[in-house]
N, C-alpha and C positions, 0 to 999 in steps of 0.2 A: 187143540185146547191150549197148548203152549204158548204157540204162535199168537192167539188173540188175546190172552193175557199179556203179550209181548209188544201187540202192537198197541191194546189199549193204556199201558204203561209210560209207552213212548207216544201219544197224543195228546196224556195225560204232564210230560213232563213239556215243561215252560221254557225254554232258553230266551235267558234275560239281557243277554249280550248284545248292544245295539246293533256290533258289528255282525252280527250269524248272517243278516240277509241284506247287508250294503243300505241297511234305513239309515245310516247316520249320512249327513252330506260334508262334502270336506272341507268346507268351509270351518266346520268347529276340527275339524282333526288338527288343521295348521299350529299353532303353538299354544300354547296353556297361557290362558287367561291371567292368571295369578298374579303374571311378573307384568303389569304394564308399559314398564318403564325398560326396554331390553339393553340402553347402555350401562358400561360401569361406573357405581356410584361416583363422585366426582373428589370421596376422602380417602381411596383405594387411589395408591399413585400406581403408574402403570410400568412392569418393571419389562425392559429391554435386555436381553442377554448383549455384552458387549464381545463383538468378534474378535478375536488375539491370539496373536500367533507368534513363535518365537522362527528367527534363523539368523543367517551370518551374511554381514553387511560386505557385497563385493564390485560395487562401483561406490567410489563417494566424490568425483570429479563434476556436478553437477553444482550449482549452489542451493544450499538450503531441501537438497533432495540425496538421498543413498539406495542405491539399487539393493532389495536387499535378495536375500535365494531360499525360501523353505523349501526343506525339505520332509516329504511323507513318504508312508509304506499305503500300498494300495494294493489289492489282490490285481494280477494281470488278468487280463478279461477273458483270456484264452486258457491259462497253464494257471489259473488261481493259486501262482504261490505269490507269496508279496515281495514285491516290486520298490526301488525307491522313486518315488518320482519329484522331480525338482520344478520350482514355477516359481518365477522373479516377479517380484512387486515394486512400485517406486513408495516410496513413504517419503515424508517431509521430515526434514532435520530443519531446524529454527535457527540455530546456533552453529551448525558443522562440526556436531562433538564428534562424529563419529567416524573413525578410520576404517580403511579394508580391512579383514578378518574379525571385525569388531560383532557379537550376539549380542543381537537385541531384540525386545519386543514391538511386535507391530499390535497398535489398538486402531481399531476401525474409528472412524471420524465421518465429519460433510468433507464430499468431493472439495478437495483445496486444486486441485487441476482436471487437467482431461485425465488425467493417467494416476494423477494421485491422490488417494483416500483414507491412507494409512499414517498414522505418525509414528515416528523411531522413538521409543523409550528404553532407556540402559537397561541391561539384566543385571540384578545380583547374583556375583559369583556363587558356589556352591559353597563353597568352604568359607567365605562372608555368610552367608544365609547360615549357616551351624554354628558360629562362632555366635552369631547373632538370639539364636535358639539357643544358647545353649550345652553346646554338641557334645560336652565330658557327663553331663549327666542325663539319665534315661526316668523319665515320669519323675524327676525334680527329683531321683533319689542319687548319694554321691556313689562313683562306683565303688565296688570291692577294694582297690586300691588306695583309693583315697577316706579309707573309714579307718581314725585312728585303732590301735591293736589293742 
C-alpha cells in the first residue's frame, strides 16, 4: 500500500528541468544570448598591468644599455626553504645616467633589441621618499615632541 502510493506520487510529479533527460541540444547551452555583442565596450579603456622590477645596475660599459641584476627569494624546489635567485636583464639607458652599484627601476617597454625590453628609471632613495612624505609627522598629526608645553 505504501509502495503504490509511492510510486503513484512519483509518476505524478513533473520534473521541469530541460536538462533531467538531455532534451536540451547544445547548441542553446553555448553562451547566453543576452550579451550579443561579447567585446568590451569601446568607453571602458583596457588597463594593462605594467611589469617593474627594482635591482642594482652592474655593467654600464655598453652605450645607451646597463646590465642590470634582480634579485628574488623563490622556494628551492627540492628543500622548500627560500632561496636567493639572481637573473641579469639588459635595459636601455638613453642618456648613460647610470653608473655600477646604481638601484634602479626596470619598467617593461616594446622590444628596443634582441635582448632588450626594459628601460632604467632612477629609484628614489628612502630617506628622499620620507622627507618627501613627510616623515616627522604620522597621519599629518606633529609628534609628542614637537607640540608646544
Amino acid at each position: 500500500m505504501i509502495t503504490s502510493s509511492l510510486t503513484s506520487s512519483l509518476q505524478a510529479l513533473k520534473l521541469s528541468s530541460p536538462f533531467a533527460h538531455g532534451s536540451t541540444p547544445l547548441s542553446s547551452l553555448s553562451k547566453p544570448s543576452s550579451f550579443p555583442n561579447h567585446r568590451m565596450p569601446a568607453l571602458v579603456p583596457v588597463i594593462r598591468a605594467m611589469k617593474t622590477m627594482q635591482g642594482r645596475v652592474v655593467c654600464a660599459t655598453s652605450d645607451k644599455t646597463v646590465a642590470v641584476e634582480v634579485v628574488r627569494l623563490a622556494p628551492h624546489p627540492k628543500y622548500k626553504r627560500r632561496v636567493r635567485m639572481k637573473k641579469k636583464y639588459q635595459a636601455h639607458d638613453p642618456d648613460n645616467q647610470f653608473k655600477v652599484g646604481d638601484v634602479v627601476r626596470l619598467e617593461k617597454s616594446r622590444p628596443i633589441s634582441k635582448t632588450k625590453s626594459f628601460v632604467a628609471l632612477p629609484v628614489i632613495a628612502r630617506a628622499a621618499r620620507k622627507a618627501e612624505a613627510g616623515g616627522d609627522e604620522l597621519l599629518g598629526l606633529p609628534l609628542e615632541s614637537q607640540q608646544p608645553a
